[in-house]
C-alpha positions as CSV (number, residue, x, y, z in Angstrom):
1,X,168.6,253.6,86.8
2,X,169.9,250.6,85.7
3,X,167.1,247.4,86.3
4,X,167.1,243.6,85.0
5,X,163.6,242.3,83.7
6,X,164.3,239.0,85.3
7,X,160.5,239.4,87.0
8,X,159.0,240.1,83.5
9,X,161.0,237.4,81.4
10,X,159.8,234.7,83.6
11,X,156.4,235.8,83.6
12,X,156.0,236.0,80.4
13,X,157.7,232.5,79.6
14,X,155.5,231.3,82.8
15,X,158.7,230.3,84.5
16,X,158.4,229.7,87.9
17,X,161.8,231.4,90.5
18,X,161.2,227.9,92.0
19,X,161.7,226.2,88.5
20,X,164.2,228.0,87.9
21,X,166.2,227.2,90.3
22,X,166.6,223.9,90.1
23,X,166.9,224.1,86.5
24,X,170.3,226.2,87.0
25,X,171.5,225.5,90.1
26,X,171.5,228.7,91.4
27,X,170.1,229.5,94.8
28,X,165.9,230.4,95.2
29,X,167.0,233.4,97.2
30,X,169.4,234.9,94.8
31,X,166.8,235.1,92.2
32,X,164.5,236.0,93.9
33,X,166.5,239.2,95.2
34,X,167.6,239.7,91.3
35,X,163.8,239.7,90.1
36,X,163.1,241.9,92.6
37,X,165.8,244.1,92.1
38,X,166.6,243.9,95.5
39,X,170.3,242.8,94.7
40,X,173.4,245.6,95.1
41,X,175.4,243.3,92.4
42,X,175.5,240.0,90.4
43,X,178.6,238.3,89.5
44,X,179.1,237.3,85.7
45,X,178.8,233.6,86.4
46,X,175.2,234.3,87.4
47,X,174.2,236.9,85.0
48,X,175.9,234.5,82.2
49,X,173.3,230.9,83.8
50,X,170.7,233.3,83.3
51,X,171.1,234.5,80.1
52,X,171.5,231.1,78.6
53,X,169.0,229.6,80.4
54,X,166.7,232.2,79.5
55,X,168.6,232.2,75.8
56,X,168.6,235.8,75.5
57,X,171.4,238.7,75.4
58,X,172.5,241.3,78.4
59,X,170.3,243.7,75.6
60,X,167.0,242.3,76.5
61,X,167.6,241.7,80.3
62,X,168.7,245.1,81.7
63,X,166.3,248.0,81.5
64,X,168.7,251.4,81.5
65,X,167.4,255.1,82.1
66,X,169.2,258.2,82.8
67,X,166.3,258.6,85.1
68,X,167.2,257.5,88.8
69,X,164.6,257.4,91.4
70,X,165.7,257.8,94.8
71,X,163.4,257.2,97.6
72,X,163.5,258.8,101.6
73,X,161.1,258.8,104.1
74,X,160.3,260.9,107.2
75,X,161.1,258.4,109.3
76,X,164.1,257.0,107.9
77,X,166.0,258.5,111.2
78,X,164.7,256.4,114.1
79,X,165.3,259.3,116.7
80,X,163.2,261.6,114.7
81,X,160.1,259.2,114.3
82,X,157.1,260.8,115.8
83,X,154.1,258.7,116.0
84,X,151.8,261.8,115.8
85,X,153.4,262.8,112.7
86,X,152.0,261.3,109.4
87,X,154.6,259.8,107.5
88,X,155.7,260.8,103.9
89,X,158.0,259.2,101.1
90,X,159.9,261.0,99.0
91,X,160.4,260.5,95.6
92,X,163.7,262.4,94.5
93,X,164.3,262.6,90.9
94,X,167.3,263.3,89.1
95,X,168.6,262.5,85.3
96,X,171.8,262.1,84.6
97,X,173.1,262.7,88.2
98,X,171.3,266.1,88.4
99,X,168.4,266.7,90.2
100,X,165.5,267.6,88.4
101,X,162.5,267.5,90.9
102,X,161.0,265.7,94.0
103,X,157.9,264.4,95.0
104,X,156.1,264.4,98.3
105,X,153.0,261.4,99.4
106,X,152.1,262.2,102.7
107,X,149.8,259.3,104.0
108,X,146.9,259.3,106.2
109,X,147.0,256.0,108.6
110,X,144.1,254.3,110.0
111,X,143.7,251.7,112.8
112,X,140.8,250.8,114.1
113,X,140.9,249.9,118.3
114,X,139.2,246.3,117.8
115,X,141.0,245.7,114.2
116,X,144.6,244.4,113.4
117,X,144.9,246.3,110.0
118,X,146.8,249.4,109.3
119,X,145.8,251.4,106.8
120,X,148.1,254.0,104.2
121,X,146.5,256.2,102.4
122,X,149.4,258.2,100.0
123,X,148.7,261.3,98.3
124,X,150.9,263.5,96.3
125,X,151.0,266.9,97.5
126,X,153.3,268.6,95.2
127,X,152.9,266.9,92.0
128,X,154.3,269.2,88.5
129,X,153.7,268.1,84.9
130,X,157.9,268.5,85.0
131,X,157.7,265.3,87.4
132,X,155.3,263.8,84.9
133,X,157.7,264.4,81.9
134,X,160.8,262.7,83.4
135,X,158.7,260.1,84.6
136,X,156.9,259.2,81.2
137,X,160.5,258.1,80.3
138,X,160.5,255.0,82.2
139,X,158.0,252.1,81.7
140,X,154.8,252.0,84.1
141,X,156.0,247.9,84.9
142,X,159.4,249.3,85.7
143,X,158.1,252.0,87.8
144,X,155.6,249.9,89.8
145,X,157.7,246.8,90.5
146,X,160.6,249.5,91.7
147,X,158.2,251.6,93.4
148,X,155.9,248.9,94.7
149,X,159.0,247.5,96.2
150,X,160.6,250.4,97.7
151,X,157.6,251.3,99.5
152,X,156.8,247.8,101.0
153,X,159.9,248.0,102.9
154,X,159.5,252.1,103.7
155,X,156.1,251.0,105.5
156,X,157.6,247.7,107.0
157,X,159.7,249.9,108.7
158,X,157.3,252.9,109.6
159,X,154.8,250.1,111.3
160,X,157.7,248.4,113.2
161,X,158.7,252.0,114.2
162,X,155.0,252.3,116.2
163,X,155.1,248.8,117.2
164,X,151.3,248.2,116.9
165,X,151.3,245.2,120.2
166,X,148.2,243.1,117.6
167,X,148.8,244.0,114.0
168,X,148.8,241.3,111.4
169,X,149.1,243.6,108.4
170,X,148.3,246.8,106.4
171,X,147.0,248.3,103.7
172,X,148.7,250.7,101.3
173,X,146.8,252.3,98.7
174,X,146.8,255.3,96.6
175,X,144.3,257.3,94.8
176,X,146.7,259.7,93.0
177,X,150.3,258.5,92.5
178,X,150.4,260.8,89.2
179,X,153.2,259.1,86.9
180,X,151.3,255.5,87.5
181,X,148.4,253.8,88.7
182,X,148.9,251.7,92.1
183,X,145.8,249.4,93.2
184,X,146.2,248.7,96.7
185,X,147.7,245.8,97.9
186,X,148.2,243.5,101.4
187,X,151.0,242.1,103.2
188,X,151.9,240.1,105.9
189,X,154.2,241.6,108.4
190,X,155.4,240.3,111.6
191,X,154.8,242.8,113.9
């Protein structure tokens, strides 16, 4: 897994993607996809503004691990989504190219008739201390910005899958992640 701390850097120079921006002349949404991690590539003229501007070297900006983390869901295939099924994310871990475990949450959801809020509860149902040791490799911050992330846009998709006619938003939380410690957190979707 190969991840830029752009997020982290700024934060802790309390640099604002906005600032920065201007500053370098390179486009709000571009960082902001980079910080995020969101971005498939960068091109050397924009890893090289950043660098300077931040004045550090390629060193301190990527994060690498021989730990990759890739994520599926049970509804990833639109014409196998059942709404009466609850959904699960998958956490397939492999090091070095070679898988080396996977990890089911299967969620709970909530939605109360006279409420617009949709709630995710995640548990881990097959969690091994192997899971735990690859995991341990990587840093919590890495693993809950990439996670955090990744999930966001699994459960954007799962609620525009049931097309809820009045929901606002949703709730995702998580009493047992295992490898990290998520507290829950809201978005705003447009349903």
């Amino acid at each position: 897994m190969l991840l830029n701390r752009l997020a982290e850097l700024l934060a802790q120079r309390k640099i604002k993607i906005s600032r920065m921006s201007v500053e370098t002349s390179l486009s709000r949404t571009t960082l902001t996809s980079l910080s995020q991690n969101n971005s498939q590539r960068a091109d050397f003229d924009t890893l090289n503004t950043i660098l300077n501007y931040l004045k550090i070297t390629p060193e301190e900006f990527f994060y690498y691990s021989p730990i990759d983390i890739d994520i599926k869901s049970s509804f990833d295939e639109e014409d196998s989504f059942n709404i009466f099924e609850e959904p699960s994310i998958f956490l397939f871990i492999s090091k070095y190219g070679v898988n080396v475990g996977t990890i089911e949450y299967t969620a709970v959801v909530s939605k109360k008739e006279d409420e617009s809020t949709i709630k995710f509860n995640f548990e881990s149902t097959d969690f091994g201390q192997n899971d735990i040791d690859f995991l341990s490799e990587i840093p919590t911050y890495i693993l809950d910005t990439f996670f955090k992330s990744k999930v966001i846009k699994k459960l954007d998709k799962y609620v525009d899958l049931m097309n809820p006619p009045s929901s606002s938003k949703y709730i995702f939380s998580s009493t047992n992640f295992g490898f990290l410690t998520v507290n829950p957190f809201y978005t705003d979707s447009p349903f």
